[in-house]
C-alpha positions in Angstrom: 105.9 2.6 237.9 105.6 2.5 242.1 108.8 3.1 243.4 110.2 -0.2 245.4 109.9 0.4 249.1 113.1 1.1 251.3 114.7 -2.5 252.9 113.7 -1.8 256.5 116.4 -3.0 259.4 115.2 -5.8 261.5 115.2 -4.2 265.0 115.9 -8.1 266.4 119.6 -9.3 266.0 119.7 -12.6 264.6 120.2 -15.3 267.0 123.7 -17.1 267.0 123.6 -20.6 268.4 126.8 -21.6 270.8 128.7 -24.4 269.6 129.9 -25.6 273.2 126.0 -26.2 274.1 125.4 -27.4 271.0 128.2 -30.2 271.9 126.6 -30.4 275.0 123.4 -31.3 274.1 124.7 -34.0 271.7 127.1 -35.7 274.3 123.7 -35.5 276.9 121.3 -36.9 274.0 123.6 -39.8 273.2 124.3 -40.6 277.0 120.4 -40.5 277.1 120.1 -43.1 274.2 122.5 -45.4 275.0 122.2 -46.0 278.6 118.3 -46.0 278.9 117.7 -48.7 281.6 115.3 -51.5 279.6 115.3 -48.9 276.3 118.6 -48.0 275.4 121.2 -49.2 272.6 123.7 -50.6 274.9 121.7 -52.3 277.4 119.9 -54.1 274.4 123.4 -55.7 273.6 125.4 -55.9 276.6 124.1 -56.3 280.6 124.8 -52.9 282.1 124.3 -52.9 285.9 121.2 -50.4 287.0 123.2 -47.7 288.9 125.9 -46.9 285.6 122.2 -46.7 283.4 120.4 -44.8 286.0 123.9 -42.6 286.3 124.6 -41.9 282.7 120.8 -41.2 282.3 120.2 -38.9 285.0 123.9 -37.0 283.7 122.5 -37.0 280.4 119.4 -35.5 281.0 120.9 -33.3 283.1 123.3 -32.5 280.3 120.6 -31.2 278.1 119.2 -29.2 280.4 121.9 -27.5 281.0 122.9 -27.1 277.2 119.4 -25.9 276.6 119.0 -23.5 278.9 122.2 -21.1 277.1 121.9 -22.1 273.5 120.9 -19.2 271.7 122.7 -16.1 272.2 122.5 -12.7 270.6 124.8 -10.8 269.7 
């Protein structure tokens, strides 16, 4: 019978994910969806003015950039 080869260690740590940027980029995707001017969820329903859509859009996306750019972390 072969003998069963050693368990090598993985020489990369595993990669945690950062809750706070996680919670970022969900609070940035849903201003994103709902504030779309023409597309999104609440300007569908209700008449938003164009500078809170083009506001909460712009801060959304900017949102998930920033929670992006940090999100994985190792340890």
């Amino acid at each position: 019978m072969a003998k069963a080869k050693k368990e090598e260690k993985n020489s990369k740590p595993p990669a945690r994910i950062s809750f706070l940027k996680a919670l970022i980029i969900m609070i940035g995707a849903d201003l994103v969806l709902l504030f779309a001017p023409g597309f999104g969820i609440l300007n569908s329903v209700f008449y938003i003015g164009s500078f809170i859509s083009w506001s909460a859009l712009l801060l959304g996306i900017g949102l998930l950039l920033l929670g992006f750019r940090g999100l994985f972390r190792t340890k």
